[in-house]
VOGU-3710 file (C-alpha; in Angstrom, 3 decimals, decimal comma):
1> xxxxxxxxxx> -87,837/180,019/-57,396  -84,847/180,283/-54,841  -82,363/177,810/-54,936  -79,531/177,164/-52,647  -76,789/174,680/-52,723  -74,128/173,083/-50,042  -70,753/171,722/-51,725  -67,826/170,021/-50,848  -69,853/168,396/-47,787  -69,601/165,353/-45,982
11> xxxxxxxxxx> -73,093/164,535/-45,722  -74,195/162,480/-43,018  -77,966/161,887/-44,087  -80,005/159,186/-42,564  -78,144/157,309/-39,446  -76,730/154,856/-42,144  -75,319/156,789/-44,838  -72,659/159,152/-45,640  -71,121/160,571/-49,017  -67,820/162,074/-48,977
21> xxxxxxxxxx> -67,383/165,560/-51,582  -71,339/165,769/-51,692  -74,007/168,014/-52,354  -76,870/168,855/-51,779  -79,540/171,108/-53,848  -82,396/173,051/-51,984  -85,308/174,594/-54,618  -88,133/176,706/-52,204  -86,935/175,496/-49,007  -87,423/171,130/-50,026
31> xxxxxxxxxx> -83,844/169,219/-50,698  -84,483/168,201/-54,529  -80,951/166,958/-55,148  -78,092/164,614/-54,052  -74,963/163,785/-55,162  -71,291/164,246/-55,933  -71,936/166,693/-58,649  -72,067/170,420/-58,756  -75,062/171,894/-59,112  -76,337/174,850/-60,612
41> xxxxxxxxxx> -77,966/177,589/-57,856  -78,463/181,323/-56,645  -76,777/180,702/-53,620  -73,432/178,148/-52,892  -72,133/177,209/-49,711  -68,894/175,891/-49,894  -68,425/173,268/-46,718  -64,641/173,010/-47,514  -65,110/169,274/-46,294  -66,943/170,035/-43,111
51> xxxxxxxxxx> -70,184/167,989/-41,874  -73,726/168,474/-42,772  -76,393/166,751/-41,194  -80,164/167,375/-40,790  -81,171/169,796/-37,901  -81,404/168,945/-35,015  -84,942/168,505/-33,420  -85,438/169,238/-29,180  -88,443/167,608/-27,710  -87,553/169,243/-24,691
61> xxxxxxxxxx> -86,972/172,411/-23,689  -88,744/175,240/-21,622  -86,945/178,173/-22,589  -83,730/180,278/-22,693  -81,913/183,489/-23,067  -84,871/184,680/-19,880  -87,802/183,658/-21,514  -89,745/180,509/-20,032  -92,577/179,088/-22,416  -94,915/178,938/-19,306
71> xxxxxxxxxx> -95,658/183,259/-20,079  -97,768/181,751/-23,341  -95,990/184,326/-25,147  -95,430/185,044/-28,966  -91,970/186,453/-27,877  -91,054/183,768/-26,328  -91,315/181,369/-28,771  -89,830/183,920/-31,140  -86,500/184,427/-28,750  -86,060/180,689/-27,883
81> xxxxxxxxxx> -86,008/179,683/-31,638  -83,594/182,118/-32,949  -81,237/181,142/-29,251  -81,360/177,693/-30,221  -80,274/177,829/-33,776  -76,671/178,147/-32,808  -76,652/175,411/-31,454  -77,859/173,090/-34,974  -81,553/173,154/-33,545  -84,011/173,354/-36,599
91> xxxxxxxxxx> -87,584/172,363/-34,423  -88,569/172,291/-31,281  -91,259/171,793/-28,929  -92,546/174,248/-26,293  -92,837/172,303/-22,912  -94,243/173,367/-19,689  -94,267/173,097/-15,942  -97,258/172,019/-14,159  -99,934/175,393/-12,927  -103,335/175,242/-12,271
101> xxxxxxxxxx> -105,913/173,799/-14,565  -107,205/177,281/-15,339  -103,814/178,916/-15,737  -102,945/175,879/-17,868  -105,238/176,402/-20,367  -104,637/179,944/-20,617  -100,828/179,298/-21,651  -102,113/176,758/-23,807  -104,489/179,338/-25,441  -101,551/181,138/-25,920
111> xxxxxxxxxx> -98,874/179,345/-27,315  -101,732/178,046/-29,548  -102,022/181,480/-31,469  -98,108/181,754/-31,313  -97,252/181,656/-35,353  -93,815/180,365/-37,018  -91,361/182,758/-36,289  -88,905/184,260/-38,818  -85,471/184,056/-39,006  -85,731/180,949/-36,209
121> xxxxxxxxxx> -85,918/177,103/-35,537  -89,629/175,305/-36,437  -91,576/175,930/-33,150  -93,849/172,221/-33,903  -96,100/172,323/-30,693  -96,437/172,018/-26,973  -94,983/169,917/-24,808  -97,122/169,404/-21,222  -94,965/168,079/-19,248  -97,753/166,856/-16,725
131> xxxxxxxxxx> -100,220/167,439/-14,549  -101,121/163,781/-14,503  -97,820/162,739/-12,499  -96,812/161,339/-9,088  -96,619/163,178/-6,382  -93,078/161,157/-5,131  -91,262/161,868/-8,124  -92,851/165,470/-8,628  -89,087/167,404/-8,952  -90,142/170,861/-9,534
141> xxxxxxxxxx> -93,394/170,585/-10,469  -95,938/172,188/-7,781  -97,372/169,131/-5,976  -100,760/170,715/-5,125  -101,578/170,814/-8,816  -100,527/167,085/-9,788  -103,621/164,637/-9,645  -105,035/161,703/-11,596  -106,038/162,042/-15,162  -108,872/163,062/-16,334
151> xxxxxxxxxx> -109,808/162,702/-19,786  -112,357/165,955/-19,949  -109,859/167,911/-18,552  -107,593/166,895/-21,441  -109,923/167,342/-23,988  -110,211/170,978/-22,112  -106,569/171,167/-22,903  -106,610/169,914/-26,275  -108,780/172,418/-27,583  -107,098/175,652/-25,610
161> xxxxxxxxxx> -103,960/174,457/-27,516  -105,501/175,141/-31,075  -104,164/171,593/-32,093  -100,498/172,149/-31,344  -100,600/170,195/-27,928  -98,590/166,859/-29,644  -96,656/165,495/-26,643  -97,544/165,152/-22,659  -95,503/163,454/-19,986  -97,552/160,970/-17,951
171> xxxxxxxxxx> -97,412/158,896/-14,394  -98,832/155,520/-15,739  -99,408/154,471/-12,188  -102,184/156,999/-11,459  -105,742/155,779/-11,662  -107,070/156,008/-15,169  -103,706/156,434/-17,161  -104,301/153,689/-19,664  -107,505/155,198/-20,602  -106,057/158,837/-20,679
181> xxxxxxxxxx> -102,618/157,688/-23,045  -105,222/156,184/-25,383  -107,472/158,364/-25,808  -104,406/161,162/-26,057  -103,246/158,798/-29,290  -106,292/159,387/-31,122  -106,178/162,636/-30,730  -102,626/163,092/-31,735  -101,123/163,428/-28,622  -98,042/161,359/-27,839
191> xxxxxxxxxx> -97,343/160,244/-24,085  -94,084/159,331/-21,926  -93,646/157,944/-18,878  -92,148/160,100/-16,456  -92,276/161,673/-12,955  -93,634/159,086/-11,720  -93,372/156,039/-8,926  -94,438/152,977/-11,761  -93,565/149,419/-11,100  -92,804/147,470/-14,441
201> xxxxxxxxxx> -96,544/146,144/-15,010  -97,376/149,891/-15,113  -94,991/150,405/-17,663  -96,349/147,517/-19,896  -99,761/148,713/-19,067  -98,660/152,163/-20,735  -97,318/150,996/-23,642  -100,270/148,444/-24,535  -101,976/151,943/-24,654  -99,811/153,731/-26,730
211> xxxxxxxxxx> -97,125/155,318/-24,900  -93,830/156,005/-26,985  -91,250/156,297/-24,158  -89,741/157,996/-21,219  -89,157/161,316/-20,096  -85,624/162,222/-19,635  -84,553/158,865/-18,606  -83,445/157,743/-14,855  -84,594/161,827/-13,605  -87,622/161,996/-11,548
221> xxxxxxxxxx> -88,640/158,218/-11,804  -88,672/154,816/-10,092  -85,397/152,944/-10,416  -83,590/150,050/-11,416  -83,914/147,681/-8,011  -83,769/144,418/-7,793  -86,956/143,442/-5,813  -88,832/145,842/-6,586  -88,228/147,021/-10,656  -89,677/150,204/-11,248
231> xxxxxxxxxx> -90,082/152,547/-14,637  -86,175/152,553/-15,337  -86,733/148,823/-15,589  -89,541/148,890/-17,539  -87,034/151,635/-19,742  -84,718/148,806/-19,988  -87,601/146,085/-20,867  -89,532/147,662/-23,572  -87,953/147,569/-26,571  -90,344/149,594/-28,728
241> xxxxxxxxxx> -90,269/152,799/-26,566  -88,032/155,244/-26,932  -86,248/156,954/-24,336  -85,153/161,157/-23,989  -81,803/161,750/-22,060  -80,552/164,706/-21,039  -77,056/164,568/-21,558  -74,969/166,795/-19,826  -72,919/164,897/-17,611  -75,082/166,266/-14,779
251> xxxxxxxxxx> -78,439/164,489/-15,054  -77,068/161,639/-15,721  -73,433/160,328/-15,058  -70,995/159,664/-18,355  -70,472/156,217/-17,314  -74,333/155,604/-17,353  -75,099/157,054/-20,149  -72,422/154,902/-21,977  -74,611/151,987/-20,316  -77,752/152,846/-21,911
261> xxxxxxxxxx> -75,781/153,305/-24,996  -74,642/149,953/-25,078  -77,899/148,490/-24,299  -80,679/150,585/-25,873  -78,318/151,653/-29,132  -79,116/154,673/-30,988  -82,321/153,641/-32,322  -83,819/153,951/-28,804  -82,511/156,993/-27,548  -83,630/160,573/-28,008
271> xxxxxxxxxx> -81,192/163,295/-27,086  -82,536/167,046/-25,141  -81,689/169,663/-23,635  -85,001/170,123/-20,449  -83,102/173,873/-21,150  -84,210/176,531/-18,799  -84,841/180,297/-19,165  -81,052/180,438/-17,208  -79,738/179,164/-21,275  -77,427/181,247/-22,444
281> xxxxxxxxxx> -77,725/183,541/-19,186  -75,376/185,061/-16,910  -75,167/182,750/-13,883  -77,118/183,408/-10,528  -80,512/183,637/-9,661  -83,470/182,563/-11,361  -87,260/181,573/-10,741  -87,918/178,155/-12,590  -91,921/176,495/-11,593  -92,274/178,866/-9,054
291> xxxxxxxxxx> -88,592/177,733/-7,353  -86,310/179,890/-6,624  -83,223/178,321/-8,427  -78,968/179,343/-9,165  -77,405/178,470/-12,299  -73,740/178,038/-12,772  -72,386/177,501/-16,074  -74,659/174,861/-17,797  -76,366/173,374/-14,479  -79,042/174,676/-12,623
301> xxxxxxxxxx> -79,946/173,511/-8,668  -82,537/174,280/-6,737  -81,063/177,106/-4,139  -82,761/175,554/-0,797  -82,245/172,120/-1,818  -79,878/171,510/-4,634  -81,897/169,617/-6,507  -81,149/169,833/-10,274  -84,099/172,023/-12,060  -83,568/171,780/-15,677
311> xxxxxxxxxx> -80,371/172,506/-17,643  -78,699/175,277/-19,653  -76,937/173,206/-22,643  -77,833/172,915/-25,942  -77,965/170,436/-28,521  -74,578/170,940/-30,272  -73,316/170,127/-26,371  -75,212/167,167/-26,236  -74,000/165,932/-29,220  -70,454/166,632/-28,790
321> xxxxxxxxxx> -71,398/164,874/-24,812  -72,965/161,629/-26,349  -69,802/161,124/-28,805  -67,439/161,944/-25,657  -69,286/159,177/-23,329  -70,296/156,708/-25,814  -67,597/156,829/-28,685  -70,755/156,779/-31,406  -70,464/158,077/-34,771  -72,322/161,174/-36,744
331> xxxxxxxxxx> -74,573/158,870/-38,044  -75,790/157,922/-34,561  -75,862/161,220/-33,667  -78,154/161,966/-36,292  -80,457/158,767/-35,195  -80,624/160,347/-31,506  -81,033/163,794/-31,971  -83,008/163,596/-35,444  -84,725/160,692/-36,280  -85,618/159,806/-33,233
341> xxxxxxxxxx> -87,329/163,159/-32,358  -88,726/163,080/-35,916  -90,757/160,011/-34,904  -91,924/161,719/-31,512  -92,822/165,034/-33,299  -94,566/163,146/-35,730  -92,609/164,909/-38,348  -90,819/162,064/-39,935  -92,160/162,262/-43,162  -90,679/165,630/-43,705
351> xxxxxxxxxx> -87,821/166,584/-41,438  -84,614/164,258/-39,806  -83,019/163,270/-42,559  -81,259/165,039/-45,520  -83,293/163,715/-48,516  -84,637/164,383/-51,572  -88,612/165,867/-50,723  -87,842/166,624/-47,181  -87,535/170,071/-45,795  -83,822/172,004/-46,023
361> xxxxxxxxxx> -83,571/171,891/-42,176  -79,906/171,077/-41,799  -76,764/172,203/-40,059  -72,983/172,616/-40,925  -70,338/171,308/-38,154  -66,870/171,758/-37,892  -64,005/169,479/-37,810  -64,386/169,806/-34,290  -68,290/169,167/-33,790  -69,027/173,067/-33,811
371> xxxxxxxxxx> -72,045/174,291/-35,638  -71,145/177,368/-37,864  -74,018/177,364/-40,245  -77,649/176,578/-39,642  -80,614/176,296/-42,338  -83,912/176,189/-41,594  -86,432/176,034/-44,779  -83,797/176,453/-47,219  -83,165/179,612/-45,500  -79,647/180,532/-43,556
381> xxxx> -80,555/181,516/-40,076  -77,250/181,358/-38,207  -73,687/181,708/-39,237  -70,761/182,080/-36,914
//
């Protein structure tokens, strides 16, 4: 039996709680113990009164360090979850750019085989971002391949995916959405509302089906007018659904992401990365869905058009962004970049928190909001 322990913490554990001089016992990768007490272990980390919090959880990301989950690859997965570890990220998912129906399912086939890699962050299933999404709002996805859904082509999907297809981004607008987001919930599949041209009764419509929220928020969607209230609106209506942000002072500006801050409050909010294979990169050229594309620092633009086409931070610089724009605490932190994913990964029940049954997924932050020790399983993966 392995045990590790973390002492001397500050533990910020659940979005509401936080014990100064704690710790925290791990026994075969679950958290067993906390408290103010020392415990008894093989293995003692000594926080000297830095932060721990659970790992952080990306919904939302489509590669790094070169490697683009759209290649179906084992590697990829493998080099994208031991990139993203230095940046507190304990689970991801592995999302994709619209291809061809046929190509599709061959990526899915894929990244369905790919196993848990070692030494890495939780790689907890496949993101498909599309091809049921509006042709106005496409962005970067390849418009001859977007269409209207159809629910045998799903179930096509579903099963290429060896059951690790869990989330898919959606136009509710398109002819036969409802149907599709419902029949995507009972089969395990969470939807969002994104790319896509919806008024606010489309929006409604999705969530009476079971949509959970909105792909990154205000990008690639209908706005906030007033005549003619589109899905940002119906963002701002629905007060069940949760909403992604990609917060990087790029996407979306500071002074509207303090906004939504204000309005939707941490419980709403879900922060990623949309990283690209440019992550952690040299800057210059690279191909992103088939576009060729130039990143510079942690942005990447389209170079014929300059549209933005994905980003290159991760999610210890969104977290040190959302405290910049918003003022919010740790603990709010840990509701947007934790919980909140949890809940969309559908891994609440054992990851997001730090508490006693739940898996040893958890980071170690500076003073200063940098990472310099990541555990994943009970297991350190990254110390710097």
């Amino acid at each position: 039996m392995r045990t590790l322990c973390i002492k001397n913490a500050t533990l910020v554990l659940d979005g509401q709680q936080t014990i100064e001089n704690g710790s925290i016992l791990v026994e075969n990768g679950k958290i067993v113990k906390i408290g103010t007490e020392d415990f008894v272990c093989d293995t003692v980390i000594d926080a000297k009164g830095q932060y721990v919090l659970p790992g952080m959880i990306d919904v939302h990301i489509h590669g790094a360090m070169g490697h683009d989950f759209i290649d179906g690859s084992q590697e990829s997965i493998d080099v994208v979850s031991r990139n993203v570890i230095q940046d507190g990220c304990t689970s991801f998912f592995a999302s994709l750019t619209v291809e061809s129906h046929e190509k599709t399912l061959e990526i899915l086939r894929g990244l369905g085989h790919c196993t848990q890699p070692s030494g890495g962050a939780n790689y907890l299933g496949i993101h498909a971002e599309g091809p049921f999404l509006a042709t106005k709002y496409k962005a970067l996805m390849i418009e001859e391949y977007l269409r209207d859904p159809s629910i045998s082509e799903f179930d096509e999907m579903v099963e290429a995916a060896n059951g690790k297809l869990k989330y898919m981004t959606i136009a509710p607008e398109r002819n036969g959405s409802s149907e599709l987001i419902q029949h995507a919930l009972n089969k395990g599949v969470y939807c969002m509302v994104g790319h896509t041209d919806s008024r606010v009764k489309d929006v409604i419509n999705a969530f009476e089906a079971g949509a959970k929220g909105f792909t990154h928020l205000y990008n690639a969607m209908s706005q906030h007018t007033h005549r003619e209230p589109g899905a940002v609106t119906g963002a701002f209506l629905m007060k069940d659904m949760y909403a992604e942000l990609v917060c990087d002072g790029f996407h979306v500006d500071p002074h509207v992401v303090k906004v939504t801050y204000d309005v939707f409050g941490p419980k709403r909010m879900t922060l990623i990365t949309d990283a690209m294979l440019g992550k952690d990169m040299p800057d210059g050229p690279y191909t992103f869905s088939s576009l060729n594309c130039i990143k510079k620092g942690k942005t990447v633009q389209v170079k014929e058009t300059g549209r933005i086409s994905g980003s290159c931070i991760g999610m210890n610089d969104a977290l040190k962004n959302i405290i910049t724009f918003t003022g919010c605490t740790l603990n709010d932190v840990v509701q947007m970049a934790c919980i909140n994913p949890s809940v969309l990964a559908q891994v609440k029940d054992t990851k997001g928190t730090l508490a006693v049954g739940k898996d040893a997924d958890m980071i170690i932050l500076s003073k200063d909001l940098d990472v310099t020790t990541t555990i994943v399983n009970g297991e350190v993966v990254f110390e710097r």
